[in-house]
N, C-alpha and C positions, 0 to 999 in steps of 0.2 A: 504493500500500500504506500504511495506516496505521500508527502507527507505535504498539509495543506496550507500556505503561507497564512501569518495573518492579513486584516486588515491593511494595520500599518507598513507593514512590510508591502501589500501590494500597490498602494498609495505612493512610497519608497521608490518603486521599483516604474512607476510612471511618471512619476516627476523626473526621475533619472536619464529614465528614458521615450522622451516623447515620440518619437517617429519608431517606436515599438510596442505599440500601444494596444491591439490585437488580442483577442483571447487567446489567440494562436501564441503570440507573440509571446503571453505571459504565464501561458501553462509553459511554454517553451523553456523559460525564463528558471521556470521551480521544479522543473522535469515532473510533471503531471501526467499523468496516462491516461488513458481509458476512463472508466466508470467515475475516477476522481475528478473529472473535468466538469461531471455534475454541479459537486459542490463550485467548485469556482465559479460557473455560471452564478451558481446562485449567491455566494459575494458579491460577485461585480453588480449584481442587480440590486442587490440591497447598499452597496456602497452608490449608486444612481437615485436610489431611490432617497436617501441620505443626505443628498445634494454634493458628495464628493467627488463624483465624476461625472460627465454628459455624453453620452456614445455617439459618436458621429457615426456613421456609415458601419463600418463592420470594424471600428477602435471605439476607443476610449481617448481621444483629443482631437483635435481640429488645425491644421497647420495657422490659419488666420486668425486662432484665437487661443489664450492660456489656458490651460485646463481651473479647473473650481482652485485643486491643490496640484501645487508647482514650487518645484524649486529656485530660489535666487540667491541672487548674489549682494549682500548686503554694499552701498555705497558711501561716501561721507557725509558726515551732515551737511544742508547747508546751511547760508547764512543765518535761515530763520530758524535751527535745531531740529527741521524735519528730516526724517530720516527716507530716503528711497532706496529703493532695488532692481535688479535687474536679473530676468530670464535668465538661467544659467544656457538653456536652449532656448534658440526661436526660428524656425524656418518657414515663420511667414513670407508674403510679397509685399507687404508693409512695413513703415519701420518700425523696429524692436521697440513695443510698448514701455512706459514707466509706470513704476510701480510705488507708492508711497505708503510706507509701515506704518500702521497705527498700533501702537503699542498699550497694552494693556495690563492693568495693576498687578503684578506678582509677574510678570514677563523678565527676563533673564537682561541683564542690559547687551545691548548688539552693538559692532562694532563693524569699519569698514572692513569687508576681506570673508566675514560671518558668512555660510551657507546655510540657509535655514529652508525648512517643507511650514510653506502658509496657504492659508485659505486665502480665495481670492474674490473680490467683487467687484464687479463692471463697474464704472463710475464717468458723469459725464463732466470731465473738468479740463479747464484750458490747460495745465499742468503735467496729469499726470491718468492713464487711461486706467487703471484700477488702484485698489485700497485693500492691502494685506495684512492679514494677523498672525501672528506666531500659531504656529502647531510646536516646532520645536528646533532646537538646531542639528544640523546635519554633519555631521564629520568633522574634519577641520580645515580651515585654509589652506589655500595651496601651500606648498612646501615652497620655503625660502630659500635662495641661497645666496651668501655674498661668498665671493672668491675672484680670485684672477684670472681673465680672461686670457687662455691661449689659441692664437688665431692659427688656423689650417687651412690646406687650399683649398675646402669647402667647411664654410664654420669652425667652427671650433671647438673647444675646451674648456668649462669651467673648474678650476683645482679649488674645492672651499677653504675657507680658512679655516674653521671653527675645526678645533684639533681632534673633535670627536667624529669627523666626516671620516665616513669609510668610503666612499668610490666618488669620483670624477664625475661630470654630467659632461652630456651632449649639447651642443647648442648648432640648430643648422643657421644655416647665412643667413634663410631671410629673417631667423630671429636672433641675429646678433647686433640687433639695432645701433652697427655703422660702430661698432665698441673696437677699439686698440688693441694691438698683443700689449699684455703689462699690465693693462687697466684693472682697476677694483670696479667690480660690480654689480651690482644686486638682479638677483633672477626668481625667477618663480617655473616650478615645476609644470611641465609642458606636455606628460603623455607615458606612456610606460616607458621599459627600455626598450632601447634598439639595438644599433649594429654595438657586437663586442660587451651586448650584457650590461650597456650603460644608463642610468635612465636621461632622458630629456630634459631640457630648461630652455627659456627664453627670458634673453635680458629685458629687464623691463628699466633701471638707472642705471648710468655710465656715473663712477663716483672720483675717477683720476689714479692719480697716481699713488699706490699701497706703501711707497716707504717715505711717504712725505712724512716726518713727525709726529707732526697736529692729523695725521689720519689715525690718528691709535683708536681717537675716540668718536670719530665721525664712523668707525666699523664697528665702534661698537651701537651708536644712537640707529644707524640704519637696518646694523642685524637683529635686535630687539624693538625693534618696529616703534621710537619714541618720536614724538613727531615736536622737531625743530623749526618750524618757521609758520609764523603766525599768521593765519589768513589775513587781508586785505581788510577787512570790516572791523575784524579784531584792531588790530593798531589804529584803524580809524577811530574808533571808538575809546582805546586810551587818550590818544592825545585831545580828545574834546574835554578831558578830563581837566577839573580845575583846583586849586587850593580851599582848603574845608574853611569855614569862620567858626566864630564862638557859638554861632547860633545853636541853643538846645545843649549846650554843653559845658562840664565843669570846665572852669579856669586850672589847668595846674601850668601852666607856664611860668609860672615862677620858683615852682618847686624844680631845686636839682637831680632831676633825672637823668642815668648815663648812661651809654650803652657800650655792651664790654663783649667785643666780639673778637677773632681772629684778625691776625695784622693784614690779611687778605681778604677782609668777606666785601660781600659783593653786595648788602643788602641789610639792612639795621632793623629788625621789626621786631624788638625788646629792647627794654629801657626799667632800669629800677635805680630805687632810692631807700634809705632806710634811717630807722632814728628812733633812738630810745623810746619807751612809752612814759607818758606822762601818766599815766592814771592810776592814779591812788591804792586802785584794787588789783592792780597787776605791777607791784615789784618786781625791777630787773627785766622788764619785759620788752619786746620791741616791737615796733610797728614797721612792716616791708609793706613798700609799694612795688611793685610791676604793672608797666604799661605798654600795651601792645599794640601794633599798629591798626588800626579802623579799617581793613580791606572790605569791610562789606558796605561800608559807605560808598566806593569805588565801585564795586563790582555787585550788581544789583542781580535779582534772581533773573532767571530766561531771557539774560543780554547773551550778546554776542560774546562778549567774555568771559561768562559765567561757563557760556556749553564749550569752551575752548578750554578754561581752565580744569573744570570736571575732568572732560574728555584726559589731560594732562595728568591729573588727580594729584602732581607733587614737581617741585624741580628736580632736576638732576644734576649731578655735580662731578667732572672729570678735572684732572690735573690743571686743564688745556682752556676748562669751558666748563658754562654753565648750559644747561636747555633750559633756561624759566618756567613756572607756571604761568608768569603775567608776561605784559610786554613792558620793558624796560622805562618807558615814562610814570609805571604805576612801580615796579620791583625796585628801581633802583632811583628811582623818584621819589613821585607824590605819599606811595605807602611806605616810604623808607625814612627813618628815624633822626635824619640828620641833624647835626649840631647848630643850633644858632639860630634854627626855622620853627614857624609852628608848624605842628602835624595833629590831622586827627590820631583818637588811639581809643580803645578799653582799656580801664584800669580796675586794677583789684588792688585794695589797702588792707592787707589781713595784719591782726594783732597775735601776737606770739606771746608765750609766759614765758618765765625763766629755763626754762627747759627745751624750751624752742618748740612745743605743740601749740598748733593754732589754736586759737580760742573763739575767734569771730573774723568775718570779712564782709564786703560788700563791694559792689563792682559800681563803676562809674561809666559814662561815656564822654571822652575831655577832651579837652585841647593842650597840648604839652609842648615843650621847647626844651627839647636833649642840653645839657649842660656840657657834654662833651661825649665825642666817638673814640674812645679809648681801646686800648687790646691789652689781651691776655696777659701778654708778657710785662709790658709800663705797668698796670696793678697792679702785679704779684710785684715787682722790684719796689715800687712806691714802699710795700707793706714791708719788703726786707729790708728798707732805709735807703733807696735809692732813690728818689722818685726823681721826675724829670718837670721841667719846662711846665708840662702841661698835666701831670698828676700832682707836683707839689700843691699847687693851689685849692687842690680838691681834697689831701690826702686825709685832713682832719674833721672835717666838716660831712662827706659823702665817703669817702676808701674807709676810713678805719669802722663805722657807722655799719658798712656792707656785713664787714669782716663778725664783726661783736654781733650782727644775727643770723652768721651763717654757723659759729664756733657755737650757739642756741640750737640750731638745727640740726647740728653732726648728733648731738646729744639726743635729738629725737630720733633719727635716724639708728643712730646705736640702737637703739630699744627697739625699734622697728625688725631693722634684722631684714633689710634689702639682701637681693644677691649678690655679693663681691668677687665679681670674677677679675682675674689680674691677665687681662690678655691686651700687649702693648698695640698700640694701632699704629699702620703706617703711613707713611707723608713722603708722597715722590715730590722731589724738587725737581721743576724743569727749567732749561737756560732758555732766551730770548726763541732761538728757533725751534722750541719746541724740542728738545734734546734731552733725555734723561743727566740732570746733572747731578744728581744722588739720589738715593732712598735711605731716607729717616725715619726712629719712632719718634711719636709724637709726644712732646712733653704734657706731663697731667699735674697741672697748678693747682694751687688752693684756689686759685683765681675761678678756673674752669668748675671746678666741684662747687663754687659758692654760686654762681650763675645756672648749672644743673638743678642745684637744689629749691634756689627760686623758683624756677619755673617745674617744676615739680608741685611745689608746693599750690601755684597760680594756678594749673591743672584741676588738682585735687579740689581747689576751691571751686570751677568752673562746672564742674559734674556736681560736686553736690548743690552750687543753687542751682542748677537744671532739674536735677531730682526734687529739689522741696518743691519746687514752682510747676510739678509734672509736665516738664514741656520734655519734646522731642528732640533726640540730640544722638549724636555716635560715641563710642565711648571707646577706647582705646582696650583691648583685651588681649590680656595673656594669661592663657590657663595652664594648668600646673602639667606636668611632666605625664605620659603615659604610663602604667605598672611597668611594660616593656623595655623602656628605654631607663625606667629606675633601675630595673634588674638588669641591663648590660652594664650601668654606671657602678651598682653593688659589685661585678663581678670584676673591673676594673680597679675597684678599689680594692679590694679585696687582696687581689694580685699582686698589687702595692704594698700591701702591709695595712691597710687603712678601712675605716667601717665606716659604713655609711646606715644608719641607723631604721630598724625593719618592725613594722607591725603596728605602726602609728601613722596618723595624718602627717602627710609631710609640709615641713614649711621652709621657708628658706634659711632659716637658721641651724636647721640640720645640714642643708646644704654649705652653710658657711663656717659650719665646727669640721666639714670634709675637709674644706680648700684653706682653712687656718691649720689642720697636721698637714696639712703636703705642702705649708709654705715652706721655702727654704728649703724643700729639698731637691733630690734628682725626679720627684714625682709632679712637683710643681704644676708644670706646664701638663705633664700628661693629664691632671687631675681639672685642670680648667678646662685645657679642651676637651675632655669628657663630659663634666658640666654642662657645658654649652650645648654641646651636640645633644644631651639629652633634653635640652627646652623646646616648648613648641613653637611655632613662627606666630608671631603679635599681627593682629590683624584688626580692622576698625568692622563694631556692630553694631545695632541697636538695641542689644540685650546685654544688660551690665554683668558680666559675670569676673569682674575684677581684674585687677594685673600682678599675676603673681610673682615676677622676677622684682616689682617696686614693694613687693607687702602692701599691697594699698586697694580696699574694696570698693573704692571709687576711683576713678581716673579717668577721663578724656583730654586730648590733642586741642588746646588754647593758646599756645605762645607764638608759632611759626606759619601763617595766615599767608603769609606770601611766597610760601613756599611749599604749603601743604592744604588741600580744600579741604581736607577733612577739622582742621581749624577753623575754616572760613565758615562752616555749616553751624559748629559752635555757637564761633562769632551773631551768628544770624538770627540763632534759638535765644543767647543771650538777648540781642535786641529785642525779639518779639516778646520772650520773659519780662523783661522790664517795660515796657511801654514807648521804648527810646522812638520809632521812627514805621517809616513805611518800607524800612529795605533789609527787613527778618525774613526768618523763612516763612515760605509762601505755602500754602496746601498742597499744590502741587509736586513741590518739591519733600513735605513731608511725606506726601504717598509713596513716592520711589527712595526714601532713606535706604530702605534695604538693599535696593538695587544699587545707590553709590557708595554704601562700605562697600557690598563683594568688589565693587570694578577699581575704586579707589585702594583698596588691599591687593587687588590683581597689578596697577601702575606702580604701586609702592618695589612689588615684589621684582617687577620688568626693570624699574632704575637700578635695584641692590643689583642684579645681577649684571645687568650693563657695565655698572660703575665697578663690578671686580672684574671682569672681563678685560677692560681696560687696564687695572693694575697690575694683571696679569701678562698685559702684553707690554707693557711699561716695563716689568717687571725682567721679561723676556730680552727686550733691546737691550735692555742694560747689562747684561751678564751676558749678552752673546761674541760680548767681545773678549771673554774672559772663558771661552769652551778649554777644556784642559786642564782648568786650575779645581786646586781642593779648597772644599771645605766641610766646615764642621755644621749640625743640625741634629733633629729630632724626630721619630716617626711619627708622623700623626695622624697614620692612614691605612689601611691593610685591604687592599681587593684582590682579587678571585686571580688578577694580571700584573699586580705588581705592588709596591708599599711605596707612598708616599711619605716625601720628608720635607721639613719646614727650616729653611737653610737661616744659621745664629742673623747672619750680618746683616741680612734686606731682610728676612722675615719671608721670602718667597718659598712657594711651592714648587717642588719638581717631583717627578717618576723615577723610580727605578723598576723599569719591567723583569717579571719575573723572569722573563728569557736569558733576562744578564747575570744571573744570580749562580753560576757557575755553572756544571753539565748534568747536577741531580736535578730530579724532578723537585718542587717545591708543592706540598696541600696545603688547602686554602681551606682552617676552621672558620667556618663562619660563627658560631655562638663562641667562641673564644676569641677570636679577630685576630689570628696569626696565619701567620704560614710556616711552615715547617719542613726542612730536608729530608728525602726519604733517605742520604746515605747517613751524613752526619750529622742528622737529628736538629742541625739547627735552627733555633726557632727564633722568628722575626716577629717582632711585635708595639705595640703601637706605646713611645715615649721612652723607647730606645734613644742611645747618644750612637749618632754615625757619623764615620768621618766619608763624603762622597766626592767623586769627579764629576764636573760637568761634562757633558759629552755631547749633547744639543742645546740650543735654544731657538727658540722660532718665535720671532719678533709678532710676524703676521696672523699669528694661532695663537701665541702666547703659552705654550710648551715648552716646557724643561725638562728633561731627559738626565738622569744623572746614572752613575756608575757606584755600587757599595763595594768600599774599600774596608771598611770595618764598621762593626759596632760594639760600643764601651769598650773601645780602645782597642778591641782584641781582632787582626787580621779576618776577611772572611773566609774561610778554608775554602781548596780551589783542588779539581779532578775529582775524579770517581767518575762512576761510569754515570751515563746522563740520567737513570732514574729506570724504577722499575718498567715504567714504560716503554723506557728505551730499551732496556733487555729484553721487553715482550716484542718490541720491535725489532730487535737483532735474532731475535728464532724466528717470528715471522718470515725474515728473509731467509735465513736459514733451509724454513721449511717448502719455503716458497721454492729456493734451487735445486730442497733437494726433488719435492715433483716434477720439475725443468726434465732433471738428469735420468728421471726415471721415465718422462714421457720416451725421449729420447732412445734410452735403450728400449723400450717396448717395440717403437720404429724399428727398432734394427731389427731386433729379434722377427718381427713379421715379414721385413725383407727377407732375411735369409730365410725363412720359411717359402 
């Protein structure tokens, strides 16, 4: 009996395929025989009957018209945030109809490139010839590829960069859209494979030349699909932009607010101030302000900037370059914090006790005037008795002020019992042309910890008046560790010499009595990236179920509006909470919260990996000039193909494949995360000390390839025979010649017969 497709699937299988549309076609389609072609009939008739299909002639579609349900091809938005689509098939004698999405409450958010199966309806408008609804989405976009184009005397070759590409693509002439041998270019996949087992592609940008510098990070903005240049209405629409007045809002412009950012940021949206509390019933207490920039004042719901920014959901940040959320009159302008200007902002004035737990707060909407743009580095010297030019005059009045209610808040923090993981971060320095001129860790000041903890704090406060005042809002979540990944971390520890404590709720102070025994030791580092690796990824929702790596049952994203919409959304609930204005969030935009965490959690997730991507290939140029040389690192890796080590001096990643690892065969435990020699038992494992060679580096993949020369100092033993596989392979052969030698003699023997 054959076996009788559903519904969905034969819906599936005619949107896919319209010019096979036939019963013929579609019993064809699910290998149907005989008696079972009954039932099919009687599908098809009840899917007609349904209004999901209309039988033309002896099919199921119409060449001059789209079926009910059809496949498309989702488009960009345009100016106005409507979304259209387009036939994935059309071989009408007219032209290819448009199709415009109507989107409906609980629908999945779509994006250009989305293939979705929708229902469709005829519609008489100068625009667009029907109106479609989500059924569901369909697969996934076509396959990307950016790599280098090599030209042949008919088309070409694309080689991908991305170091996890296993084969080559095809690309024929006429779809090498006029590309260079050399070129970097993005392509999209064009058709199964062809001649020599390759599969297809057609260039769709020509992106220049791959060893320019400053392309590290334009392959990577292009291969993660982040979109760098601002439509035309967008920019139009910043620069109509104008300076905010007092109107409707607090005076603080004459309060000394500062902002303390990196000696390179590109954008000021926080400012605080601080100062003893005066009041009677709170001894020793302080009062923090934070003030943050007013981006929703700017950027009103369903503008043009608003569906660009969404669309965006965050900046992204390279060595090289920024990709804004905003355009640059509003990021690095009107919403940016400058010294000496007035600027709109939200403020929060929360009061602290002697122990640095808040006590009370209340948010304002004001007008402020930065008392200075100061960096990390001037505080902290100011505070170690150096100050300069332009922190001396502040050091005693606003610096020392900052300090006395941040050394308040370490003390709450202590009792809190956050996670403390010790994992140094890296800072590539590049020269004028874009050249890797070092890779640094990043120094961690009191400066920087006393601005984290601000705005931690500004957060905390921002979710809970959302909650008293039950409005809608996203809330920043991180939930606690799987059973799973706690029991790889116990089994880690364990192996260490160390415990990690079992049969109770875990909190992060258990976590941080693990990583205070393996401070100082040779476990250190193993025991943080352990850690880490076992947290889950923080994602924005609208269901508060707390952040577990901060200790803290409330928290949402309030400080960083111009660089993060999920602040902006905040920002907006704020205003509608309080009664400030008409440019809160809107109903419309409340209905779909859902829909812009998951997408705004999906951009977040695209920029992280972009942005290592890059450091990775940063990472790559700079040591590739140094293939040969040794050094010293750490395992912090173990797959199926090789162990991964985390080299002392850049902090970079590199391979050592198991193929190099002498001529035994190595296993790969997965529930212990080693591998192991089958002659000389030795076992490789993850926060080992190894001394390695580099042997590759690949600028354009950002691949490092090294060589293990030892680990904890002791030679890696070298010969024996290649593994027992390979002895199973040497009888193989063995036995292989010797049936050769026997067919052979058989021959004879029948001849001479």
């Amino acid at each position: 009996m054959s076996r009788i497709p559903s519904k969905a699937e034969i819906l599936d299988w005619i949107s896919a395929n319209p010019t096979l549309t036939s019963k013929r076609d579609i019993a064809k389609a699910f290998g149907i025989k005989g008696s079972d072609r009954i039932d099919l009939k009687r599908m098809l008739k009840e899917l007609e009957a349904e209004g999901h299909l209309q039988k033309r002639k002896k099919s199921y579609g119409d060449p001059d018209q789209l079926p009910p349900v059809t496949m498309l091809l989702v488009k960009s938005p345009d100016d106005d945030g409507d979304l259209f689509a387009q036939p994935m098939e059309w071989h009408g004698t007219g032209a290819e109809p448009i199709v415009l999405i109507i989107p409906r409450k609980g629908d999945p958010a779509l994006g250009q490139g989305d293939r979705i199966l929708a229902r469709l309806t005829v519609v008489q408008d100068e625009d667009h010839a029907y109106e479609a609804r989500l059924i569901r989405r369909i697969g996934t976009n076509p396959k990307r590829i950016l790599g280098i184009y090599r030209k042949r005397s008919e088309g070409g070759r694309i080689v991908p960069i991305d170091k996890s590409a296993s084969s080559e693509w095809m690309v024929a002439e006429a779809a090498a859209h006029d590309a260079r041998d050399g070129e970097l270019v993005e392509a999209e996949q064009a058709g199964p494979k062809g001649r020599m087992g390759l599969p297809r592609a057609r260039i769709v940008e020509r992106l220049g030349d791959p060893s320019a510098p400053k392309a590290v990070s334009l392959i990577a903005i292009h291969q993660h699909g982040i979109p760098d240049n601002f439509p035309d209405s967008v920019v139009a629409e910043a620069d109509k932009a104008k300076p905010m007045d007092l109107k409707g809002r607090t005076d603080l412009r004459d309060m000394p607010l500062v902002t303390i950012d990196p000696s390179d940021a590109r954008d000021h949206d926080d400012a605080c101030y601080a100062h003893g509390d005066d009041d009677p019933k709170n001894p020793g207490g302080h009062v923090v302000w934070v003030a943050i920039a007013d981006v929703a004042a700017y950027v009103r719901p369903s503008t043009a900037l608003d569906r660009e920014a969404r669309k965006r959901g965050n900046s992204s940040y390279f060595p090289d370059r920024v990709v804004p959320m905003l355009p640059d009159r509003l990021s690095g302008d009107l919403c940016s914090l400058h010294e000496g200007v007035p600027r709109p902002c939200i403020a929060v004035r929360m009061q602290l006790d002697a122990d640095g737990n808040k006590i009370a707060h209340r948010f304002e909407r004001a007008l402020m005037r930065s008392a200075a743009s100061l960096h990390y580095a001037e505080v902290q010297e100011a505070m170690d008795g150096a100050p300069n030019d332009r922190t001396g005059p502040l050091l005693d009045e606003v610096i020392k002020p900052l300090y006395a209610a941040y050394a308040a808040l370490k003390m709450a923090r202590a009792a809190r019992q956050p996670l403390e993981l010790d994992l140094p971060e890296r800072k590539i320095i590049l020269d004028d042309s874009g050249k890797v001129r070092s890779i640094n860790f990043r120094d961690r000041l009191d400066a920087h910890r006393l601005i984290e903890e601000f705005m931690v704090l500004a957060n905390v406060a921002a979710a809970e008046t959302l909650i008293a005042k039950r409005a809608p809002q996203l809330f920043r979540v991180h939930e606690e560790p799987s059973p799973e990944k706690l029991d790889a971390l116990r089994e880690i520890a364990s192996a260490a010499g160390l415990t990690l404590a079992k049969g109770q709720v875990l909190q992060t102070r258990h976590l941080n009595a693990l990583l205070n025994a393996a401070a100082d030791t040779d476990e250190a580092e193993l025991i943080n990236i352990s850690t880490l690796r076992s947290m889950t990824q923080a994602y924005y929702g609208v269901e508060n179920f707390g952040h577990f790596g901060l200790a803290l049952s409330k928290y949402a994203h309030f400080t960083s509006p111009i660089r993060r919409y999920a602040d902006l959304i905040v920002h907006r609930a704020l205003v509608t909470s309080h009664g400030w204005g008409k440019d809160g969030l809107d109903p419309a935009e409340v209905d779909k919260l859902e829909q812009t965490a998951t997408h705004i959690s999906d951009t977040e997730r695209r920029s992280m990996m972009a942005e290592r991507d890059t450091t990775d290939r940063y990472m790559a140029a700079f040591l590739s000039e140094r293939v040969g040389n040794e050094f010293t690192g750490r395992i912090n890796g173990i797959a199926r193909f090789g162990a991964f080590v985390k080299l002392d001096e850049t902090g970079a990643d590199g391979l050592v494949p198991v193929r190099s690892l002498g001529r035994e065969f190595f296993h790969f435990d997965a529930d212990a995360n080693t591998l192991k020699g089958s002659d000389s038992g030795l076992i490789i494992a993850i926060g080992q000390q190894v001394t390695v060679r580099l042997t590759e580096a690949t600028p354009v993949t950002g691949g490092i390839q090294l060589e293990l020369l030892a680990i904890d100092d002791k030679p890696l033993p070298r010969g024996g025979s290649r593994s027992p596989a390979g002895r199973s392979g040497g009888k193989r052969k063995q036995a292989k010649a010797k049936r050769k030698t026997d067919k052979v003699k058989r021959k004879v023997i029948r001849k001479k017969r």
